[in-house]
C-alpha positions in Angstrom: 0.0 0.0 0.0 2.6 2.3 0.8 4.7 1.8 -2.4 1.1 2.8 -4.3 1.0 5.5 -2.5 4.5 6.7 -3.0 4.2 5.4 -6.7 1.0 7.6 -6.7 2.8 10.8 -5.4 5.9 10.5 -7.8 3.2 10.3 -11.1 1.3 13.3 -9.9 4.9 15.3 -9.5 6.3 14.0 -12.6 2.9 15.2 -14.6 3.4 18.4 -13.0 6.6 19.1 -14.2 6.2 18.1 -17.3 2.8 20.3 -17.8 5.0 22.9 -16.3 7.9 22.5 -18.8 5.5 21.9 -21.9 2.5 23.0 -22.7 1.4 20.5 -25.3 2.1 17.5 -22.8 -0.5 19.7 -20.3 -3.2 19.9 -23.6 -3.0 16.3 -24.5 -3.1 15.2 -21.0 -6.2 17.5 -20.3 -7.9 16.4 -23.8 -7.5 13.1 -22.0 -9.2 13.9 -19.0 -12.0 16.0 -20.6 -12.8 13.0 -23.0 -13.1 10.6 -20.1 -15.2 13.1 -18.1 -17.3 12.9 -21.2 -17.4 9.5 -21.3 -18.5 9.4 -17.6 -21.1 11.9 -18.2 -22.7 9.8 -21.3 -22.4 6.9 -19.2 -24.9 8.8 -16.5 -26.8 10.2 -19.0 -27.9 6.5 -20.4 -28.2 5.5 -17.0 -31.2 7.8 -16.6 -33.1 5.5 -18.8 -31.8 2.7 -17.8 -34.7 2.0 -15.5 -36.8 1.6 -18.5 -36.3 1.4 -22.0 -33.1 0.1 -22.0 -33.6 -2.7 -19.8 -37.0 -3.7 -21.6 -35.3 -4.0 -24.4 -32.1 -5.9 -23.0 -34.4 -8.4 -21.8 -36.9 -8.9 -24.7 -34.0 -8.5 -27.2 -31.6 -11.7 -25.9 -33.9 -14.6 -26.1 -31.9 -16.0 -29.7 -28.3 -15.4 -30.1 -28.9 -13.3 -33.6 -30.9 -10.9 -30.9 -28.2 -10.9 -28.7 -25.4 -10.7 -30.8 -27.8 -6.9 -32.6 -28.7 -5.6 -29.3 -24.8 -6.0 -27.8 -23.7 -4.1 -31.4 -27.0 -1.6 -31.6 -26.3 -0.5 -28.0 -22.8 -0.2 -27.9 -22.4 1.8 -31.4 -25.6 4.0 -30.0 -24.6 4.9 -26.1 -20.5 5.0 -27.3 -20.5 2.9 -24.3 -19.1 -0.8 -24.1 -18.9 -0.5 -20.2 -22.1 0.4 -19.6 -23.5 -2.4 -21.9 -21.1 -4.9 -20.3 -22.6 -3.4 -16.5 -26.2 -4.0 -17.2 -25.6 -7.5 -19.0 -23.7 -8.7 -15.8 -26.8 -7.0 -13.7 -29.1 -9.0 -15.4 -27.3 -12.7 -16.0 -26.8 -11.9 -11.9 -30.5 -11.9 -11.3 -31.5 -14.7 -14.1 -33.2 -12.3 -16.5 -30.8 -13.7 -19.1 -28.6 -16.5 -19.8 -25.2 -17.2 -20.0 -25.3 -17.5 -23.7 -27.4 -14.2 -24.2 -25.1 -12.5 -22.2 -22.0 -13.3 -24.2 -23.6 -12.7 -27.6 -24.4 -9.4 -26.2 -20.8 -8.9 -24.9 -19.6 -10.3 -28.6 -22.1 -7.8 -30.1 -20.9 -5.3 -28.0 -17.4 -5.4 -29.1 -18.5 -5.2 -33.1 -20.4 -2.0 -31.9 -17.4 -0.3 -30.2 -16.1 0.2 -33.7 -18.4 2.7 -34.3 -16.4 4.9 -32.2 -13.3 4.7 -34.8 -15.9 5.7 -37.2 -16.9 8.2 -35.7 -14.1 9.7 -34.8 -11.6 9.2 -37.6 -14.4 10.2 -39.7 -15.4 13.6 -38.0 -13.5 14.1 -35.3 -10.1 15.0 -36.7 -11.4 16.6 -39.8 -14.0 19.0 -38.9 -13.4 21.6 -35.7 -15.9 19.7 -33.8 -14.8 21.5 -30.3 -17.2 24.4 -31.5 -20.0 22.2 -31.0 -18.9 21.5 -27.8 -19.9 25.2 -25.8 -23.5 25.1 -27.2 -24.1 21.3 -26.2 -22.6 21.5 -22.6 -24.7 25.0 -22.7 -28.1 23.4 -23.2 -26.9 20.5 -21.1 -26.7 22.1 -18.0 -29.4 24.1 -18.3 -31.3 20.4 -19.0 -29.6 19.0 -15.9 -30.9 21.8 -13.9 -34.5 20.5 -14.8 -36.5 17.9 -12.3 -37.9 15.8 -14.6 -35.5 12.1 -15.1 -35.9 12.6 -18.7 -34.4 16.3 -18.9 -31.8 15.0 -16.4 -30.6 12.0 -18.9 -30.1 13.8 -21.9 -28.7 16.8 -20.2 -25.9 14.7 -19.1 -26.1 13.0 -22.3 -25.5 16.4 -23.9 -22.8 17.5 -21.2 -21.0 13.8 -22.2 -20.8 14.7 -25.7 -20.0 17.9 -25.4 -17.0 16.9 -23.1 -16.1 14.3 -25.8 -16.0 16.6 -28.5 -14.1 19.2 -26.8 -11.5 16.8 -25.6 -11.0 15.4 -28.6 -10.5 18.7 -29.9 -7.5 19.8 -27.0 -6.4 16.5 -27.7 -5.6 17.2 -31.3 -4.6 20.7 -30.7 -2.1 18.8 -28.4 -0.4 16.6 -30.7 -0.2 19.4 -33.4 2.0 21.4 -30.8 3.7 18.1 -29.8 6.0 18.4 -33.1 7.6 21.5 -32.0 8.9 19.2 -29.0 9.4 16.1 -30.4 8.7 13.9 -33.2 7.6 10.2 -32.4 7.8 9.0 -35.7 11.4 8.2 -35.2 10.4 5.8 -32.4 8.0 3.9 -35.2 9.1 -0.1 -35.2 8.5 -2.1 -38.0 7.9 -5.7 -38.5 6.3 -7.8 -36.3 8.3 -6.9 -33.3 6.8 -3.3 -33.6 3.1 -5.3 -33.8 3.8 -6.9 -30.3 5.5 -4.0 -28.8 2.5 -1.4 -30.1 0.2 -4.2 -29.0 1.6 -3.7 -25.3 1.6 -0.1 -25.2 -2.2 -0.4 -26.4 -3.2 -2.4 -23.6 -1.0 -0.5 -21.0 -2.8 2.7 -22.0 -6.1 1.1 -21.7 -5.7 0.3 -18.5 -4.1 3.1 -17.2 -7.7 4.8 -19.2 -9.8 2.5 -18.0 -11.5 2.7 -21.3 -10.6 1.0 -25.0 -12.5 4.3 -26.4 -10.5 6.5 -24.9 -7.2 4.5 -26.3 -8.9 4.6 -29.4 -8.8 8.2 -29.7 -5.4 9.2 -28.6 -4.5 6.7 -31.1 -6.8 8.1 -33.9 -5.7 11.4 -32.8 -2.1 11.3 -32.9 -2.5 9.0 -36.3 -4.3 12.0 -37.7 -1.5 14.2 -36.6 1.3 12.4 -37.9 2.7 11.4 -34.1 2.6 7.5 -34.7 3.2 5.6 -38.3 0.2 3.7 -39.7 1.3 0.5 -38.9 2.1 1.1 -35.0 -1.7 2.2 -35.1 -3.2 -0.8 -35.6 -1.7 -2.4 -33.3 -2.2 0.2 -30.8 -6.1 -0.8 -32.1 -5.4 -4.6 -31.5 -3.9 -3.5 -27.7 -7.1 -1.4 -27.0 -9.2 -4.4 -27.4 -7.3 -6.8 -25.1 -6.8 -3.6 -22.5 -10.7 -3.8 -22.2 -11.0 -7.0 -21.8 -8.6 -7.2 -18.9 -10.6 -3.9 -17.3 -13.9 -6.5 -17.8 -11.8 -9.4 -16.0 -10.5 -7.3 -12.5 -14.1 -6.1 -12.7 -15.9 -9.2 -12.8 -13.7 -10.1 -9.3 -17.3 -8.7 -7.5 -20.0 -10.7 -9.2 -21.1 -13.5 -9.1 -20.5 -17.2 -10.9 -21.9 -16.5 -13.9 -20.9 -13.0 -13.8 -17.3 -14.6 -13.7 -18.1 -17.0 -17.0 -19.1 -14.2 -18.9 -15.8 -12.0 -18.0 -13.4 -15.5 -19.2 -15.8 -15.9 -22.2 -15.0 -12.0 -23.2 -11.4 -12.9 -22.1 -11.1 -15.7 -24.8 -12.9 -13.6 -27.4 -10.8 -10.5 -27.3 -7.5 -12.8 -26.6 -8.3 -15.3 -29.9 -9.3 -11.9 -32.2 -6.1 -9.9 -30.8 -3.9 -13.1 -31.7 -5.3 -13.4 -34.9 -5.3 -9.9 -35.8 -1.9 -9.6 -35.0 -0.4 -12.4 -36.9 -2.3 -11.4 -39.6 -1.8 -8.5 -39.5 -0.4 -7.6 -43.4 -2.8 -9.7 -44.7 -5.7 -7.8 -42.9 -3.8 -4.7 -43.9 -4.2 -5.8 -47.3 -7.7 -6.8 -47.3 -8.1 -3.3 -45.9 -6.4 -1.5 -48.9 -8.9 -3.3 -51.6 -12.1 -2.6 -49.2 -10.9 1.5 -49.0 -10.5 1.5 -53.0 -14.1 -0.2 -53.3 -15.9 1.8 -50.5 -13.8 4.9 -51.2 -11.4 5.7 -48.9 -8.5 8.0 -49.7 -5.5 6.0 -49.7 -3.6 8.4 -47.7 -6.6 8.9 -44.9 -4.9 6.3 -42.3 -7.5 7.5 -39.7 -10.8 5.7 -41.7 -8.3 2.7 -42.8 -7.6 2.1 -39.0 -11.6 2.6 -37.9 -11.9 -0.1 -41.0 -8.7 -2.2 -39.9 -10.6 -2.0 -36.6 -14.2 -3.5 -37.8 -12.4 -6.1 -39.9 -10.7 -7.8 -37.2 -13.5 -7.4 -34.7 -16.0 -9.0 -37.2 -13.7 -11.2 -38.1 -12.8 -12.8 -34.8 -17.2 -12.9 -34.4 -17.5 -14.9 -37.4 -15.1 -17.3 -36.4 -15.9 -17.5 -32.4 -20.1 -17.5 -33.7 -20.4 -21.2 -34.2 -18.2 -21.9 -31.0 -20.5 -20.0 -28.7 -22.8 -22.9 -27.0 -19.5 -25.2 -26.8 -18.2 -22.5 -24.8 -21.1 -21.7 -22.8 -21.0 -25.8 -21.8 -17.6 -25.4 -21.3 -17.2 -22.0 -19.0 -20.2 -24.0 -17.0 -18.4 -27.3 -16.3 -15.4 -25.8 -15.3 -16.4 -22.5 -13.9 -18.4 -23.9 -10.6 -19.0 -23.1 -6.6 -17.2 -25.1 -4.0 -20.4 -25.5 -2.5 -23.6 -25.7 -4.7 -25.8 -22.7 -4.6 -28.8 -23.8 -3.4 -27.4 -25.2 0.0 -26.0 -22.4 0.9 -28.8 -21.8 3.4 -26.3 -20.1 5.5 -25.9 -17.0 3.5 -27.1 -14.9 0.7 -27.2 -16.5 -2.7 -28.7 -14.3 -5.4 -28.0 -10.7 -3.9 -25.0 -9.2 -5.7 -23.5 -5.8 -6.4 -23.6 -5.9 -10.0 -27.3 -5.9 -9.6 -27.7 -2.8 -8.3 -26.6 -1.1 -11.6 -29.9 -1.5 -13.4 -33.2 -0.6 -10.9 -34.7 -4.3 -12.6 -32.3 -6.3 -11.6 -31.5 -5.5 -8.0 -35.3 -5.9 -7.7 -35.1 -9.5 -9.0 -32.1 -10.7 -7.4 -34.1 -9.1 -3.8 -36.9 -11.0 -4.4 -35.1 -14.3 -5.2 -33.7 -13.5 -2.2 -36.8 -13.0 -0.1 -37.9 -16.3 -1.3 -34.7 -17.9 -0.1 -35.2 -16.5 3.2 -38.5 -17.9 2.9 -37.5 -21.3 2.7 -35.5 -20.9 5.3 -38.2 -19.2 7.6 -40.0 -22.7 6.8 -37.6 -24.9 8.0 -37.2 -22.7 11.4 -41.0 -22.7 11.8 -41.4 -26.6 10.9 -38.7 -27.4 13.3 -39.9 -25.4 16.0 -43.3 -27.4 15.8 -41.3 -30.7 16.2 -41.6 -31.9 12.5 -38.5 -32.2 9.7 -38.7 -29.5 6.7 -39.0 -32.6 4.8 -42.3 -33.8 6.5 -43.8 -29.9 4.6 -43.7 -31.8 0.8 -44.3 -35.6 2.4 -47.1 -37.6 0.9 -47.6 -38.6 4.5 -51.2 -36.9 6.3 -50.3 -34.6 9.1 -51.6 -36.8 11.5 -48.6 -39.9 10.8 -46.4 -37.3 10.6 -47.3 -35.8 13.9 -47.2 -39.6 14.8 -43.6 -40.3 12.7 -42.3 -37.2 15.2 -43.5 -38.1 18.5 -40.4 -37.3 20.1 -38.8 -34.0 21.1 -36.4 -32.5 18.6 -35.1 -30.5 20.6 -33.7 -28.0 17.9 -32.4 -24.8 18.8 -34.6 -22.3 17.1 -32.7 -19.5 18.4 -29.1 -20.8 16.9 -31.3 -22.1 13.6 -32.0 -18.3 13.7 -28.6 -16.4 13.9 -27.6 -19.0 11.4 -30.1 -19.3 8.9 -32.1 -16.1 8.9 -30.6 -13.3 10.5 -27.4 -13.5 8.6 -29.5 -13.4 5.2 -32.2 -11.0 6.8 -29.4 -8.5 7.3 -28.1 -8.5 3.9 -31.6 -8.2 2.6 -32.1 -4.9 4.3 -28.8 -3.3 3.5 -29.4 -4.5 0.1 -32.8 -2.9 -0.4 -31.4 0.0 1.5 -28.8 1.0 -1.3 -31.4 -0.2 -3.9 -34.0 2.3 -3.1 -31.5 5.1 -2.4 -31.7 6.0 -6.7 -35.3 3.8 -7.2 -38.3 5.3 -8.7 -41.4 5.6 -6.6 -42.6 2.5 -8.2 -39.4 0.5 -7.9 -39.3 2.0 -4.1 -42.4 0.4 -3.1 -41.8 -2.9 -4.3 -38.5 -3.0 -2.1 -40.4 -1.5 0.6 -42.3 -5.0 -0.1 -39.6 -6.8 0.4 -38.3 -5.6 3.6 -42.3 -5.9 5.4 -41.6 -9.8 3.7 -38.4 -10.5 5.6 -39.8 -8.5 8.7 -43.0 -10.7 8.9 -41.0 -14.0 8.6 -38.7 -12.8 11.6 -41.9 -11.7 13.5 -43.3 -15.4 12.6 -39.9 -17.1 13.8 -40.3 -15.0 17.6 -43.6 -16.6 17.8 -42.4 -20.3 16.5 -39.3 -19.9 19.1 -42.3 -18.8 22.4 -44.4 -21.4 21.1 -41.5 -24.4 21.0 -41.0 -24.7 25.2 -45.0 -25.3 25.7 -44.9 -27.7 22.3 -42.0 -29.9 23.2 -43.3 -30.5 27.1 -46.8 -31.6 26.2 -45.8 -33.5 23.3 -44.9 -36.6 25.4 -47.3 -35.4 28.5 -49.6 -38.6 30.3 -52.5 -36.0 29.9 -54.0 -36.8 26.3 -56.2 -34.2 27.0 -53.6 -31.7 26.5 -51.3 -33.6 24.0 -54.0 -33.7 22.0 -54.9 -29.8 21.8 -51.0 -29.1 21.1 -50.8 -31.8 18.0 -54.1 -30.1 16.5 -52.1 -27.0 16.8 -49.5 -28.5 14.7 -51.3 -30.6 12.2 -53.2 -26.9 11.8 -50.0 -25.5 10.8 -48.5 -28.1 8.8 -51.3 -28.1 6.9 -51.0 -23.9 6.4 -46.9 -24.6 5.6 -48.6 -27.3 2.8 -51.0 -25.1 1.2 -48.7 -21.7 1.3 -45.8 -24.4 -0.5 -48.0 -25.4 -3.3 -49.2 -21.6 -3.6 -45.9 -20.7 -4.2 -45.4 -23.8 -6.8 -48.4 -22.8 -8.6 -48.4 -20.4 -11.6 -52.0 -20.8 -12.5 -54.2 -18.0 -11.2 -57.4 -20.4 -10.3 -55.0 -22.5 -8.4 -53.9 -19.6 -6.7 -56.9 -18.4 -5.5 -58.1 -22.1 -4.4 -55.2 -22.3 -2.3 -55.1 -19.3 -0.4 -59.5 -20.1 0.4 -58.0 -23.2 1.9 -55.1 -21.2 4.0 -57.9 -18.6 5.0 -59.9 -21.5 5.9 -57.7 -23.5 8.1 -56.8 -20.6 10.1 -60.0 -20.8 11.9 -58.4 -23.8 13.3 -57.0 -21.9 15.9 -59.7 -20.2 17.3 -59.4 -23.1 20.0 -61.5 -20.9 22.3 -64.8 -21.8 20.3 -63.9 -24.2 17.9 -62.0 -26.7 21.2 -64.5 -25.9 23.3 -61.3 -25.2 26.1 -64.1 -23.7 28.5 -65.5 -27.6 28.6 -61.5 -28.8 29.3 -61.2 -26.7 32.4 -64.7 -27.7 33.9 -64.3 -30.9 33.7 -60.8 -30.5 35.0 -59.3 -32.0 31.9 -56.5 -29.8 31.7 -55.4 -27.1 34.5 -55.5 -23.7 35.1 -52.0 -23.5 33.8 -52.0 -25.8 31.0 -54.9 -23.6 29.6 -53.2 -20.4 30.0 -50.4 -22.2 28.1 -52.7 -23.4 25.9 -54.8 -19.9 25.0 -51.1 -18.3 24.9 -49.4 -20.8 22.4 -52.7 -20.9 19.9 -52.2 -17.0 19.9 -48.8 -17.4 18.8 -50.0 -20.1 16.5 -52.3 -17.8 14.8 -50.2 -15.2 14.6 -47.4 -17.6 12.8 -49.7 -18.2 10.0 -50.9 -14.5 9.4 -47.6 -13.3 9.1 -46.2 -16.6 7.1 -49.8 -15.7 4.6 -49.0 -12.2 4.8 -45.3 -12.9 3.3 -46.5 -15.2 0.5 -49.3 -12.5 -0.9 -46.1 -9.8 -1.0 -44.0 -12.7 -2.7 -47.4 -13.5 -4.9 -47.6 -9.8 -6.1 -44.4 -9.6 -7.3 -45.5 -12.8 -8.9 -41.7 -14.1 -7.6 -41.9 -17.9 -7.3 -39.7 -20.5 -6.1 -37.9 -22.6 -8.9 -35.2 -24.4 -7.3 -36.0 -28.2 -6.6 -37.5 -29.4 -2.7 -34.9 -32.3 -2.5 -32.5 -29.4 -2.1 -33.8 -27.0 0.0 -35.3 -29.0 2.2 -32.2 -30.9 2.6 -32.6 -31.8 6.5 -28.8 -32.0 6.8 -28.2 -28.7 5.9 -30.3 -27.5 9.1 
């Protein structure tokens, strides 16, 4: 830490002196900084929209590859923004909106449609004075951002972005231009192929130092334009921009989750078999590209619109050829990309909430409510074991009353460890989650996390009462007086039969089923209206029970009931957000794993 610190200190000094000493070094270095601001800003702006249109379209637009493989292209070329494409894709293959293989045709698509930004800018950038479009768009920007409204906020910071883009693109080239009165980098041009791999290092080293292949792009274009770097060198600055990015998308992928992790190799394997080819065919590409420019028009002395060509070639080229290898891959990223310990028995911990969700509104709600249902599960198992049954005995074939028989002896199960383990743990996570969530939600998407985090609190309310009700529950389960036994099993073949019918309405998808089952669940609660429906005034007159065991008795049915209201209560939120449970029963009610 202290080395990057003082490694840190000594760049900052040695960019000081040298924007002291010369002035173009200060120009390019600031056209830098303004472009990336730009970038930033774009980024932001697209974000503003990202809670709707964007993500609608993301997720309607992957379910074929060809879809996939247009929207990753469309998006990229449209928002100038690979990152932010890459960001959302990873938001949604984290929460199961997509899959694995619609998420790498986007990221493939995605790559094809960063080529627009060569276009773009070898194209207008460097031959028009395009910084005096800059003033007017930051201008009408700000006075956009100013405005309340999300949609004037979006495209005032997509005007700001561009605006920043164009006018650092301009200091950049006003830069370079003064840069020949210092020095002239021609002379460090290296031919060959040992000047491909050498150009091909400095391109990713100035990606990652940029954090952005676009960014590379430019200088590159830029100084191309200028007549800084030699045509050659440029395309392999190109070829170094691409694996840059892909090593950016790898250290960022460290923070999601598994298949969040497949994707990042799969982009990795992409950009690594495209940069390999591209470079040792390079002369053969630059060929191809010569007889393209003389059919499509290009000057043969415009290097700039030869490299944004160079630039498509080799990306569609390394497409084409990775295109009919795509599912092969996806088998193969999933059989050797895997968890220590399988997902679904991690009942211990959170297994759908991830960072990476929270970049797109849709997402983070998924990936909470996949969640909640989790914690659900788990809620469950607490509750079934707190009533002296397995989780197991919830989707048995067996009637309530043999398994009430089956489990005729005391448990004994700590509900309150079950508790710290199981749910609290998770429950915590859920709430810190839907707390950042929320913080940039809309209204709407802030009242469906607000769901959520009534959900969780109703199944810890329900597990307080299932750990009061276990003393009374365990002592009268094996108690000489029938009498009493007998009112305490009726309390639990109530609830196991609520625990039944709330499972199968969370099975069901079918709206009559729906509505059956939850009749049924508002049906059985009467069960616990012991005072009329047990007749408990007849138990203590005919000195059945005692005074005690019928306090016991009124007390426990209370906490019974209120068990079931807020278990009910937490399926209708779940049933709302119509969030249902797909992973299989063997698994999570796995009795081991409690």
């Amino acid at each position: 830490m202290k080395y990057a610190e003082l490694f840190f200190g000594l760049l900052l000094f040695g960019l000081g002196f040298l924007f002291f000493r010369h002035a173009a070094v200060l120009a390019i270095s600031a056209g830098i900084g303004i472009f990336l601001f730009g970038m930033i800003s774009l980024e932001n702006g697209f974000k503003a929209f990202s809670g709707g249109l964007l993500e609608t379209l993301l997720k309607r637009s992957t379910n074929t590859l060809s879809k996939s493989l247009t929207f990753g292209a469309l998006a990229t070329a449209l928002m100038q923004s690979s990152s932010l494409v890459s960001v959302l894709t990873i938001s949604f293959l984290s929460a199961g909106l997509i899959t694995l293989l619609a998420g790498i045709g986007i990221i493939f698509g995605a790559n094809l449609g960063t080529t627009a930004t060569a276009w773009l800018i070898s194209g207008l950038g460097v031959k028009i004075d395009i910084g005096v479009y800059a003033l007017p768009m930051l201008t009408f920007g700000v006075i956009f951002i100013l405005r309340k409204q999300e949609f004037y906020k979006g495209a005032g910071y997509i005007l700001v972005g561009l605006g920043f883009i164009f006018l650092g693109i301009h200091t950049m080239k006003e830069g370079f231009e003064s840069f020949k009165d210092i020095i002239d980098l021609t002379q460090y041009a290296i031919s060959g192929y040992k000047g491909v791999f050498i150009y091909i290092g400095f391109g990713v080293l100035i990606t990652l130092i940029m954090q952005s292949s676009s960014a590379s792009l430019v200088v590159t274009i830029t100084a191309l334009s200028t007549g800084q770097i030699g045509y050659e060198n440029a395309l392999a600055l190109a070829i170094g921009s691409n694996l840059g990015t892909t090593i950016t998308a790898v250290l960022g992928s460290l923070g999601s989750n598994i298949d969040g992790k497949r994707l990042a190799v799969a982009h990795l394997i992409f950009n690594l078999t495209t940069g390999i080819l591209a470079a040792v065919f390079i002369y053969q590409l630059v060929d191809i590209v010569a007889t393209l420019s003389d059919w499509v028009g290009i000057a043969p002395e415009d290097d700039a619109l030869k490299l944004a060509l160079f630039h498509t070639l080799f990306n569609l080229m390394g497409v084409l050829l990775m295109l009919p290898f795509i599912r092969p891959l996806v088998k193969f990223l999933e059989a050797t990309i895997v968890l220590k310990t399988p997902l679904l028995q991690r009942t211990d911990d959170a297994i759908y909430l991830s960072d990476t969700a929270l970049n797109a509104p849709q997402a983070a709600k998924e990936v909470l409510f996949q969640e909640t249902q989790h914690l659900f599960v788990n809620a469950q198992s607490i509750i079934a074991y707190a009533i002296n049954i397995t989780p197991k005995d919830i989707t048995s074939a067996l009637s309530p009353e043999k398994v009430i028989a089956l489990r005729a002896q005391p448990m004994n199960k700590n509900i309150e460890d079950l508790y710290e383990r199981k749910f609290k743990p998770i429950y915590s996570k859920i709430i810190d989650f839907a707390v950042r969530a929320g913080a940039n939600a809309s209204e709407a998407d802030t009242l469906s996390i607000m769901d959520m985090r009534r959900a969780t609190q109703r199944m810890a309310e329900a597990i307080k009462d299932a750990k009061h009700l276990q003393p009374n529950m365990l002592r009268y389960l094996t108690s000489p007086n029938t009498f009493i036994k007998d009112e305490y099993d009726y309390i639990r073949i109530s609830l196991i039969k609520h625990l039944r019918l709330l499972q199968e309405i969370m099975e069901s998808k079918e709206e009559e089923a729906l509505a059956l089952s939850l009749g049924k669940v508002a049906q059985e609660s009467k069960a616990f209206d012991v005072i009329s429906g047990r007749s408990l005034d007849t138990l203590i007159r005919e000195n059945r029970i005692t005074s005690t065991m019928a306090t016991s008795l009124m007390n426990d049915t209370a906490y019974a009931l209120s068990i079931a209201t807020n278990v009910i209560g937490t399926a209708k939120i779940l049933l709302t957000h119509n969030a249902f449970f797909t992973q299989t029963h063997e698994v999570i009610f796995a009795d081991e794993l409690f």
